[in-house]
C-alpha positions as CSV (number, residue, x, y, z in Angstrom):
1,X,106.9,103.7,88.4
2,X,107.4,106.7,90.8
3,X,105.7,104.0,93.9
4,X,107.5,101.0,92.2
5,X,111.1,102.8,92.7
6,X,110.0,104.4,95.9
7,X,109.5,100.9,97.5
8,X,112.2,99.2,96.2
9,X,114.4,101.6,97.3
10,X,112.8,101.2,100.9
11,X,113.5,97.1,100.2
12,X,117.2,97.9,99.7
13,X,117.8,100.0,102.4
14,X,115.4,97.8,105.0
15,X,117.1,94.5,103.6
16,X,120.8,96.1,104.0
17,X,120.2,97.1,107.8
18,X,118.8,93.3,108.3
19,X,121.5,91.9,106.9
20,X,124.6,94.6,108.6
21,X,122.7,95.4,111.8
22,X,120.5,91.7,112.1
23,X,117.6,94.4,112.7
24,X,114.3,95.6,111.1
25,X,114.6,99.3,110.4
26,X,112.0,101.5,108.8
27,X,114.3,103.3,106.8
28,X,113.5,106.8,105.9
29,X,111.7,110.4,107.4
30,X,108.0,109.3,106.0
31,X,106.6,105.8,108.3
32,X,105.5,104.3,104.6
33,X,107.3,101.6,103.0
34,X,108.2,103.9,100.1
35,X,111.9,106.6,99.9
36,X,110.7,108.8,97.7
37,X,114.1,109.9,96.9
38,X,114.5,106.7,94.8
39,X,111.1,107.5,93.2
40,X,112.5,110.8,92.1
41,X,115.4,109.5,90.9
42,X,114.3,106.8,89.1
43,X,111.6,109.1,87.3
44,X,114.5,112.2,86.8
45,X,116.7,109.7,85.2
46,X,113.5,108.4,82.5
47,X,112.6,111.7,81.7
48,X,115.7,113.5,81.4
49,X,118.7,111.7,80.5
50,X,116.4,109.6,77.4
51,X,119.1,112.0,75.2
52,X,121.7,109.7,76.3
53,X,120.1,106.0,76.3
54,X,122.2,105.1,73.4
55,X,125.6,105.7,74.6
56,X,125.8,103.7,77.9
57,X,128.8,105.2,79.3
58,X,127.5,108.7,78.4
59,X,124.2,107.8,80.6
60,X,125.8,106.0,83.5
61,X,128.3,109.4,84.1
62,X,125.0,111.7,83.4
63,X,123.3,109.2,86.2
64,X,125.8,109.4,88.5
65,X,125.8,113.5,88.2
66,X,121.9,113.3,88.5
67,X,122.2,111.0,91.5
68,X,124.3,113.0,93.3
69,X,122.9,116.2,93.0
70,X,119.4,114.9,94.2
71,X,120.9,113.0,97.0
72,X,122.7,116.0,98.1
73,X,120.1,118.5,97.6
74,X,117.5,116.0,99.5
75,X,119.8,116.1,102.3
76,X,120.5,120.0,102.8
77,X,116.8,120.3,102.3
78,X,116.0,117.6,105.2
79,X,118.5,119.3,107.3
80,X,117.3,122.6,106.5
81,X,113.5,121.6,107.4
82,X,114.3,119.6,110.5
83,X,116.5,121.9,112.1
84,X,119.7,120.2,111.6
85,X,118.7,116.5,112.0
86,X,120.8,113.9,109.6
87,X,119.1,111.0,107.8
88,X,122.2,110.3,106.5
89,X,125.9,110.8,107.2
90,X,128.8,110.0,105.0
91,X,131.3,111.5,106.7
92,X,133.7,108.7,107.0
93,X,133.4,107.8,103.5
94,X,136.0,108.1,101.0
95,X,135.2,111.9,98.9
96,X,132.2,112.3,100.5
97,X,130.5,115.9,100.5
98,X,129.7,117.3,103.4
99,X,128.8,114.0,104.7
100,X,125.6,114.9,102.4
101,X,127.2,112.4,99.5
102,X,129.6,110.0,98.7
103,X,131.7,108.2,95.4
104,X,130.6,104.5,96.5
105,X,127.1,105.8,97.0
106,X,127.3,107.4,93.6
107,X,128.9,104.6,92.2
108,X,126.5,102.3,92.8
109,X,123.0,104.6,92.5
110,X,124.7,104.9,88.8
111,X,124.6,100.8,88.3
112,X,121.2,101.3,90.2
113,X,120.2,104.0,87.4
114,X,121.3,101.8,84.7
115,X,119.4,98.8,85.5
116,X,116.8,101.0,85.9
117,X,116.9,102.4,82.1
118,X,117.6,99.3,80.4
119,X,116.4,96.5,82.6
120,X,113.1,97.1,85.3
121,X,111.5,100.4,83.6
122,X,110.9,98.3,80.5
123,X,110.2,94.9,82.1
124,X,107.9,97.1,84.6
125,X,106.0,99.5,81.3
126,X,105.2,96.1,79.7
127,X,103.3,94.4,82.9
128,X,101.9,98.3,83.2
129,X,100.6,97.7,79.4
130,X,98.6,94.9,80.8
131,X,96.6,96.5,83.3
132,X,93.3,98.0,82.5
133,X,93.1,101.7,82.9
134,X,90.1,101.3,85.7
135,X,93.0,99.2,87.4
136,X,95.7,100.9,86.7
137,X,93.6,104.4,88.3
138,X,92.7,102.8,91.3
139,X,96.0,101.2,92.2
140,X,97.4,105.0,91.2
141,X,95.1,106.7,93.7
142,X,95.4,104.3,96.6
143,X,99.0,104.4,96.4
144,X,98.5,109.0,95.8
145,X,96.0,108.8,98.7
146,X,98.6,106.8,101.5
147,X,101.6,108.3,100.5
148,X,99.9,112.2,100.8
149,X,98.5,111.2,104.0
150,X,102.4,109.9,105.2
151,X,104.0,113.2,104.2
152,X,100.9,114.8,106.4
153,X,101.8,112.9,108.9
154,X,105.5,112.8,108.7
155,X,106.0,116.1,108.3
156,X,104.9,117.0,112.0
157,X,105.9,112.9,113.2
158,X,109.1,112.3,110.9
159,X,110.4,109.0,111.1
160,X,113.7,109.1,113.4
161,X,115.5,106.7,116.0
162,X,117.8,104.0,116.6
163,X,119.0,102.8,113.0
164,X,117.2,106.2,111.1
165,X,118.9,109.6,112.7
166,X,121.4,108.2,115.3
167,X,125.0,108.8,114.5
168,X,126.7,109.1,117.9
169,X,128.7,105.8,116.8
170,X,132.0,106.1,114.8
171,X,131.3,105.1,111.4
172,X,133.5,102.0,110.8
173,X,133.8,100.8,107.5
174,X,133.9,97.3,105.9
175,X,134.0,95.6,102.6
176,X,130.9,93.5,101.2
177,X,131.3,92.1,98.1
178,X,133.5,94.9,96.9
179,X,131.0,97.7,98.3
180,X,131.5,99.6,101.5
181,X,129.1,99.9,104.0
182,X,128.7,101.1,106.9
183,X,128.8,99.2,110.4
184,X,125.0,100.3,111.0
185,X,123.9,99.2,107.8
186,X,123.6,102.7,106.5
187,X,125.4,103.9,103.0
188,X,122.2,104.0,100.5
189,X,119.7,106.5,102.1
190,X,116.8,108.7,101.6
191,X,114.0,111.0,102.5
């Protein structure tokens, strides 16, 4: 589920810079198609918020906190380890922190979080169910084996450039579908 989250995660963010920039971006600091920050929140939220899975609104505020506290802690520990370099920027967002997080991004990593608790991580255990564990094994060490060798790699070669770590443009906002994003493309980030 960790891989599964990871990559859909890099699908979101990929398929929002196509559709606000009209470009391919690789999104992220690893050159995989995975954000691991979405793997790791997808996982935290499974694991330790199951207290709360029967009160809804309970779970989507304890998501939201979760959320943002990875997101921001990601980021300080990006910048920390890179010497300063931004993946992410939410400075011109509306109560954002440091420019590390932001309520729209929170907002909508908590109906992200909720779909992920009561719609894909059960849709997604029951096809898991179905795989044999020989399968299951090798698709798990495949997936171990390319994304080890990507944080190897990155972590001398991270992923930056036009679209990834450029924010000499003012950040102008716009509303799409009753989300903002920004005019790059980039709100939903990750490592």
């Amino acid at each position: 589920m960790f891989f599964l989250f990871s990559m859909i995660g890099w699908l979101w963010e990929v398929c929002l810079n196509l559709i606000m920039a009209g470009e391919f971006v690789n999104r992220g600091v690893l050159h995989g198609p995975w954000l691991p920050i979405y793997g790791t929140g997808g996982i935290l939220i499974l694991t330790f918020l199951n207290y709360f899975r029967k009160k809804p609104m309970m779970e989507c505020w304890m998501i939201a906190v979760l959320c943002g506290s990875v997101e921001y802690l990601t980021a300080a520990t990006l910048e920390w380890l890179h010497h300063g370099q931004k993946w992410w920027d939410y400075s011109g967002y509306f109560l954002n922190l440091q420019g590390r997080i932001c309520a729209e991004g929170i907002l909508v990593f908590s109906i992200g979080g909720m779909a992920i608790v009561y719609l894909v991580a059960p849709m997604v255990d029951n096809l898991l169910q179905r795989l044999s564990k020989k399968a299951a094994l090798v698709i798990c060490v495949a997936l171990l084996v390319g994304f080890v060798a990507d944080v190897a790699y990155s972590g001398g070669n991270p992923n930056t450039g036009k679209g990834i770590t450029d924010y000499s443009v003012k950040v102008e906002n716009r509303v799409m579908e009753g989300i903002f994003f920004s005019k790059s493309g980039i709100l939903f980030l990750g490592i």
